[in-house]
C-alpha positions, 0 to 999 in steps of 0.5 A, a space after each residue: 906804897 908798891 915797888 915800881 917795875 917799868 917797862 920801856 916801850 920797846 920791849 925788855 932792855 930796848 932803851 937802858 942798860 941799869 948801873 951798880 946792880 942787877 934788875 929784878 926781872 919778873 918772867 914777863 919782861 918788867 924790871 924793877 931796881 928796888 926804888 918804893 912809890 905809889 900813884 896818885 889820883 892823878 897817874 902821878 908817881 911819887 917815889 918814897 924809899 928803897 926797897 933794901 932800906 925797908 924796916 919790918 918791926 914787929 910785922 910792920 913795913 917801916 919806909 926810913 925816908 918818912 922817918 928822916 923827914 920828921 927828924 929833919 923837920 926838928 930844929 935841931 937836926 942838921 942831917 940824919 939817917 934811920 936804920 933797922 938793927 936786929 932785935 929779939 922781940 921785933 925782928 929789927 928796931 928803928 934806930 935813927 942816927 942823927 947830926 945835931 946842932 948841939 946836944 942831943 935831947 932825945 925826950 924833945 925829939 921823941 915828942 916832936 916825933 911823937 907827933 909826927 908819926 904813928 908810935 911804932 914808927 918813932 926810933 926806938 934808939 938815937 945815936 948823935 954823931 958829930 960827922 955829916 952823913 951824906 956822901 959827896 953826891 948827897 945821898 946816905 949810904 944807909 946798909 954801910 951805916 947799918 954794917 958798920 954798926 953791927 961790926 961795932 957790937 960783933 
């Protein structure tokens, strides 16, 4: 998993102009806007995440689009949003905020998750929320959920 730069074939701002934020130019030309991806063995690109969105937990690079997908895999999950929050022992924690159909259990969803993925991935807070997290367009706004969470505890 690598951030992705393009280049249009006609040369540096030839064919688009990017909205809501500022490319990351690098000296020779090609431009990134932060999405995540990686090719196959095929030339495929595949994209995963935002480079903004990116979780460093004890040294580790944490991508939340594969930890939402595991989450959403649950039964019991209707919608949810992973986050990074500070922490003193691993620069930031994985905090998973989930829309459920019921109550929470967190001892099943920490085992669902348990084989799902690798140990340091799995969340190590939940929080349930009864509102949907997606905006009108569907997409979750994950640094105004990590801003209004770090608002709460100042």
């Amino acid at each position: 998993m690598g951030e992705i730069f393009m280049m249009p074939s006609g040369g540096p701002g030839s064919t688009y102009h990017y909205l809501g934020a500022k490319a990351n130019e690098r000296h020779d030309g090609w431009e990134s806007v932060g999405d995540m991806g990686y090719l196959d063995a095929d030339g495929y690109l595949y994209l995963g995440d935002r480079r903004s969105d990116m979780i460093v937990t004890a040294g580790r690079n944490v991508y939340p689009a594969e930890i939402e997908a595991a989450l959403v895999a649950h039964p019991s999950i209707r919608s949810c949003a992973v986050i990074g929050l500070p922490d003193e022992e691993f620069g930031e924690r994985i905090h998973a905020i989930v829309q459920c159909e019921g109550e929470l259990d967190e001892v099943a969803l920490r085992r669902h998750l348990g084989s799902q993925l690798i140990e340091y991935k799995v969340p190590r807070s939940f929080e349930s929320v009864a509102s949907d997290l997606r905006n009108e367009a569907g997409k979750v706004r994950r640094t105004a959920l990590r801003t209004a969470r770090l608002e709460a505890h100042a």
